[in-house]
VOKEDO-745026 format. One record per residue (C-alpha): residue in three letters; z negated, y negated, x negated; chain. Coordinates in steps of 0.02 Angstrom, whole numbers, plus 32768, in hexadecimal, padded with zeros to 4 digits. Layout:
% VOKEDO-745026
+---------+------+------+------+--------+
: residuo :   pz :   py :   px : cadena :
+---------+------+------+------+--------+
:     ALA :    Z :    Y :    X :      A :
...
+---------+------+------+------+--------+
END
This chain:
% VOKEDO-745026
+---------+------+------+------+--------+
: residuo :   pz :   py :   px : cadena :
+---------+------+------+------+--------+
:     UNK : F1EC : 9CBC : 3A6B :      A :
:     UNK : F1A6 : 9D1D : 39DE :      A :
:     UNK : F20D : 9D62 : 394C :      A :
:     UNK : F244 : 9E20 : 393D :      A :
:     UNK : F1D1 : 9E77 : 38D9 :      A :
:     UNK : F211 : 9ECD : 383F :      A :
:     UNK : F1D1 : 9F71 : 37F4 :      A :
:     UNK : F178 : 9F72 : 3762 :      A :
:     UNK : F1D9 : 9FA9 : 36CE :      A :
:     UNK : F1CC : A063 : 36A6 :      A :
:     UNK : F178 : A081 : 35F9 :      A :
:     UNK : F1FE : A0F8 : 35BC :      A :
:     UNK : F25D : A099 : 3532 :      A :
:     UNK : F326 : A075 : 3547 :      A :
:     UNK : F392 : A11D : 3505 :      A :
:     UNK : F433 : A0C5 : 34AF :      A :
:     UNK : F4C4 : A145 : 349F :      A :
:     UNK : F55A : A122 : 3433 :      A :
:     UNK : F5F1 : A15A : 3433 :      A :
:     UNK : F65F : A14E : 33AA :      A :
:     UNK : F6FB : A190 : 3347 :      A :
:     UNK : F6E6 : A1E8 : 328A :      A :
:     UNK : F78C : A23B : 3262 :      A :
:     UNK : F7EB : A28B : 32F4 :      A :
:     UNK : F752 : A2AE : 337A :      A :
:     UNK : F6E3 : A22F : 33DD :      A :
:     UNK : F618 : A25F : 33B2 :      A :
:     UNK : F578 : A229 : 3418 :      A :
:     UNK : F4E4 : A1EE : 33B5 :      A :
:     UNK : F433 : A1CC : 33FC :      A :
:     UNK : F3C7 : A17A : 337E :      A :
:     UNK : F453 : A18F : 32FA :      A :
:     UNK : F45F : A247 : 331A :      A :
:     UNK : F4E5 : A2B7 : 3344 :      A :
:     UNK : F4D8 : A301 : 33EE :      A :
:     UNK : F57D : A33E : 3417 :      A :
:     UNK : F639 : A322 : 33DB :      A :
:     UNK : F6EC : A32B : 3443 :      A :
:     UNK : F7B1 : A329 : 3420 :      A :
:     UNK : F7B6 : A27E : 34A1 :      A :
:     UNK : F732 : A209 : 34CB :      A :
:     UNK : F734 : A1FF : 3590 :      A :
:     UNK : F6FC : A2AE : 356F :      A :
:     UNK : F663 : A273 : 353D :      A :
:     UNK : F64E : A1F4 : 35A5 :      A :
:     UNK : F664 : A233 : 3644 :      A :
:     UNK : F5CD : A29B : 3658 :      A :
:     UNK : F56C : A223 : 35DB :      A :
:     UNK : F585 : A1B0 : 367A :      A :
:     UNK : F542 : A228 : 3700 :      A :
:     UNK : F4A6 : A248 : 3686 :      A :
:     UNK : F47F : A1A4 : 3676 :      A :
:     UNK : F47F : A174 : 3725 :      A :
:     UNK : F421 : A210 : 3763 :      A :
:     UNK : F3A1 : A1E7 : 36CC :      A :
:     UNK : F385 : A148 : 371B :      A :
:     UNK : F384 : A189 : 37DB :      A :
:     UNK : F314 : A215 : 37CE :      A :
:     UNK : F2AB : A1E9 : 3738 :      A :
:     UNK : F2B1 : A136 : 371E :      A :
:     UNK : F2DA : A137 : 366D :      A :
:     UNK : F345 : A0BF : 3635 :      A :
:     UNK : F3F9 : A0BF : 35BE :      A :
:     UNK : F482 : A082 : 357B :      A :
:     UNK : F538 : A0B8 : 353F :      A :
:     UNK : F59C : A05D : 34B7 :      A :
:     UNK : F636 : A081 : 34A9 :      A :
:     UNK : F689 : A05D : 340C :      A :
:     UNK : F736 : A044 : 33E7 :      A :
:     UNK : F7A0 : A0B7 : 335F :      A :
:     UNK : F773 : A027 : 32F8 :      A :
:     UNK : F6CB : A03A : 32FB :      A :
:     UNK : F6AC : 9F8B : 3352 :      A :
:     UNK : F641 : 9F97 : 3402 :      A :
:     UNK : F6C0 : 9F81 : 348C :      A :
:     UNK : F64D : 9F90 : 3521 :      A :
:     UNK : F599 : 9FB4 : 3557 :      A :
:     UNK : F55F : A004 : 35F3 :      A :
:     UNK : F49E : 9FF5 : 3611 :      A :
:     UNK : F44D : A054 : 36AB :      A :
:     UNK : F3B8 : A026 : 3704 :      A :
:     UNK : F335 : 9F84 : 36CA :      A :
:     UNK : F3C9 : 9F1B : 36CB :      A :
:     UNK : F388 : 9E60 : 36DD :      A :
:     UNK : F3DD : 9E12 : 3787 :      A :
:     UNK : F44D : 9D88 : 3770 :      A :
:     UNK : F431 : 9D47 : 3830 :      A :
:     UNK : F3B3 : 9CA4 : 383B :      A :
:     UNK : F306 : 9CD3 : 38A8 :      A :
+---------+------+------+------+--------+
END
């Protein structure tokens, strides 16, 4: 039995989006740049979601999201596409 064959990695470097809270709205940076602000975050987040996995669908460029608490602190991370597979062979 030979092993599944993985695709080569595509050469498009990882986008990271943040999204964090400065005052009263939620803003998205890319490369420490403001792309867009909201009153709530899920307003963000929600169509930061379908963009990422369409990204990675159609075009095979890779991203992540971190989210990051009103405190500033990273609360969670969502990566899409070249994740590494945690199952043996």
């Amino acid at each position: 039995m030979t092993k599944k064959q993985t695709p080569p990695l595509p050469d498009f470097p990882r986008t990271n989006y943040h999204v964090v809270k400065i005052g009263k709205r939620w803003y998205l940076k890319v490369g420490g740049e403001v792309i867009d602000s909201k009153p709530a975050q899920r307003d963000i987040v929600r169509p930061l979601r379908i963009h990422c996995t369409q990204m990675w669908r159609v075009c095979r460029v890779p991203s992540e999201i971190w989210l990051h608490g009103k405190d500033g602190q990273v609360r969670q991370k969502d990566s899409y596409g070249c994740d590494p597979r945690e199952t043996k062979g």
